[in-house]
C-alpha positions as CSV (number, residue, x, y, z in Angstrom):
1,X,27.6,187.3,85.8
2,X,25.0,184.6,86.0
3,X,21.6,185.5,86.8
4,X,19.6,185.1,90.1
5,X,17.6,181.9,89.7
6,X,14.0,182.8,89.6
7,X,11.2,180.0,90.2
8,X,10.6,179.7,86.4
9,X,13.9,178.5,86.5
10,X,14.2,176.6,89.4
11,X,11.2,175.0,88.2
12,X,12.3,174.2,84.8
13,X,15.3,172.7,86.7
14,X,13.5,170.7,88.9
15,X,11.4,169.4,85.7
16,X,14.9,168.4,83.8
17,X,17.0,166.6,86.6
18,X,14.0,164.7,86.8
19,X,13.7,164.1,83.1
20,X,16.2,165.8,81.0
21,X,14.6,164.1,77.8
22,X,11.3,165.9,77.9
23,X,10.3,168.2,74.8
24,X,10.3,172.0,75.2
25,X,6.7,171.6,74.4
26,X,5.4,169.4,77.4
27,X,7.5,171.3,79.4
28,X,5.8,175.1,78.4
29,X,2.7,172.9,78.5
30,X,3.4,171.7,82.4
31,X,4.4,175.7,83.8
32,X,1.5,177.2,81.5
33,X,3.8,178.8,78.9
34,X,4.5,179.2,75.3
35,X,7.4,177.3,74.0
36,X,10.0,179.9,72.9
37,X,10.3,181.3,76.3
38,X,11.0,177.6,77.9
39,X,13.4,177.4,74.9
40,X,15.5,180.1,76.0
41,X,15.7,179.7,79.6
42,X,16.5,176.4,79.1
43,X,19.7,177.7,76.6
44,X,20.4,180.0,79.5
45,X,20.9,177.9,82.1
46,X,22.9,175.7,80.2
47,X,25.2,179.0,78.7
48,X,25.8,180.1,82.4
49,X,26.6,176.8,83.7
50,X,23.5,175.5,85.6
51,X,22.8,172.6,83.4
52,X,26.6,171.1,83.0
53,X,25.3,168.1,80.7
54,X,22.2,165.8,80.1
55,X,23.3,161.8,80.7
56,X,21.0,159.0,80.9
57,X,21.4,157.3,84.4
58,X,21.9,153.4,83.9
59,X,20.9,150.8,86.4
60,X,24.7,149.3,87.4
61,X,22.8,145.5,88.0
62,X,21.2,145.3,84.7
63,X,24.8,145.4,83.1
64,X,26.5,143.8,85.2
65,X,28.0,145.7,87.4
66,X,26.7,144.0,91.0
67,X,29.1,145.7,93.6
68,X,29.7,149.2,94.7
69,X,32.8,150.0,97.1
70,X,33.9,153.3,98.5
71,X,37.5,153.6,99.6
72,X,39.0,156.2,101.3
73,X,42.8,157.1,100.4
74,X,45.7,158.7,102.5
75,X,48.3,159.9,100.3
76,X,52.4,160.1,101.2
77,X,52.2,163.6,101.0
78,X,50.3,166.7,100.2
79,X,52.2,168.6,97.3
80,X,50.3,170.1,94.5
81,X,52.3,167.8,92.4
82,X,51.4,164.5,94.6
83,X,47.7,165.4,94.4
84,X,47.6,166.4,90.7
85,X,49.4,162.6,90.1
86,X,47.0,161.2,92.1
87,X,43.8,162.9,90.5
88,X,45.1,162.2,86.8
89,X,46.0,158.2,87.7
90,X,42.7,158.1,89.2
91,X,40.4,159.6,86.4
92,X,42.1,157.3,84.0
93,X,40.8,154.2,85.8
94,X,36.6,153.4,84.4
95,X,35.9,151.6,87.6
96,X,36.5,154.9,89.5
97,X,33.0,156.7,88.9
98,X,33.3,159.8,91.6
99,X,35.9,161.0,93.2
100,X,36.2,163.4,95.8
101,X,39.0,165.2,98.0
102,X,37.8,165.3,101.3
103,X,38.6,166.4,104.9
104,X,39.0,164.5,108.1
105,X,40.9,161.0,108.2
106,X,41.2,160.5,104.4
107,X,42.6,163.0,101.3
108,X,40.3,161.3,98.8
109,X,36.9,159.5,98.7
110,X,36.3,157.2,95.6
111,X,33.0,155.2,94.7
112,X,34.1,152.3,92.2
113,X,31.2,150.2,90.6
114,X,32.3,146.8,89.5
115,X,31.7,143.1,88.7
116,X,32.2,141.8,92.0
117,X,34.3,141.1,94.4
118,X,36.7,139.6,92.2
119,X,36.8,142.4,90.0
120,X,37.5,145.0,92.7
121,X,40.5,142.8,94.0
122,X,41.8,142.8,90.5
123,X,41.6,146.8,90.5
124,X,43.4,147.1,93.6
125,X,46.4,144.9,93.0
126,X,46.5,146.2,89.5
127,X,46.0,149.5,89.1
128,X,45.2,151.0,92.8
129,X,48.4,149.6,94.8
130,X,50.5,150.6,91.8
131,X,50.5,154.5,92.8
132,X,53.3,155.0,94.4
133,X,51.9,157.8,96.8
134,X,49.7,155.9,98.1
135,X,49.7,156.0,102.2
136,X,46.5,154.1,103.3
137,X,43.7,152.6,101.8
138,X,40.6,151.8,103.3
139,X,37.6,149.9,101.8
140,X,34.0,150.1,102.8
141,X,31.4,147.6,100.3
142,X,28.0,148.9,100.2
143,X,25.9,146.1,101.4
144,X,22.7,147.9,99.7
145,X,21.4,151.1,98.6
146,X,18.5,152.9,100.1
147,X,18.9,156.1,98.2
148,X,21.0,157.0,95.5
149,X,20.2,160.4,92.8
150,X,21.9,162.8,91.3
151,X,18.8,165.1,91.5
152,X,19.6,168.3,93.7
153,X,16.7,169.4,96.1
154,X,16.3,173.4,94.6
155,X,13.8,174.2,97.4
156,X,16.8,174.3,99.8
157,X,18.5,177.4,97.7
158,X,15.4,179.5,97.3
């Protein structure tokens, strides 16, 4: 059963989404402890599933990548077998970079990051239209982007 997160922890947690690439040893420094302590916490949270994975977060622009579209899909139908089609079609596709299965007027939310507008009209009349489940698709372009992290505000759980 994982452990209740104390503020060691939530600290620690705070410290890595922010910058997963620091050293045990500025990191004991920063919370005023030695650095076996840190070191095992840190192995902690990752054994029990807090910390899934460390990535390094690119910047989309600088390679290329100039246009970010979020499209809301409708499938034909709701089996289990419909929606696991759907989910294994659609995490074989790179330009697909979250998807989610939501409520309201949509089954699925995707975020694509691509090219340009170009590239995401190649995507959908090559790969997206191709599912045949597909029921509606609806496409919304981000204009800009005001705020985008993956960073998880851990004062709202404590």
């Amino acid at each position: 059963m994982p452990h209740t997160l104390d503020k060691i922890d939530t600290q620690l947690l705070d410290i890595l989404q922010k910058d997963s690439n620091r050293t045990t040893k500025s990191i004991a420094e920063e919370l005023g402890m030695s650095t076996s302590p840190i070191f095992e916490r840190i192995k902690k949270l990752e054994k029990e599933g807090y910390i899934e994975k460390y990535v390094a977060v690119l910047n989309p622009k600088k390679i290329g990548l100039k246009l970010t579209v979020f499209i809301g899909i409708t499938l034909q139908g709701h089996t289990r077998s419909y929606l696991e089609k759907f989910v294994k079609e659609i995490n074989g596709f790179p330009e697909v970079v979250e998807c989610h299965r939501v409520s309201g007027n949509f089954d699925y939310l995707l975020k694509l990051v691509v090219e340009d507008i170009e590239a995401y009209e190649t995507f959908i009349i090559s790969k997206l239209t191709l599912l045949p489940y597909l029921g509606n698709v609806q496409s919304l372009i981000a204009m800009s982007t005001s705020k985008a992290t993956n960073a998880i505000d851990l004062s709202q759980v404590l």
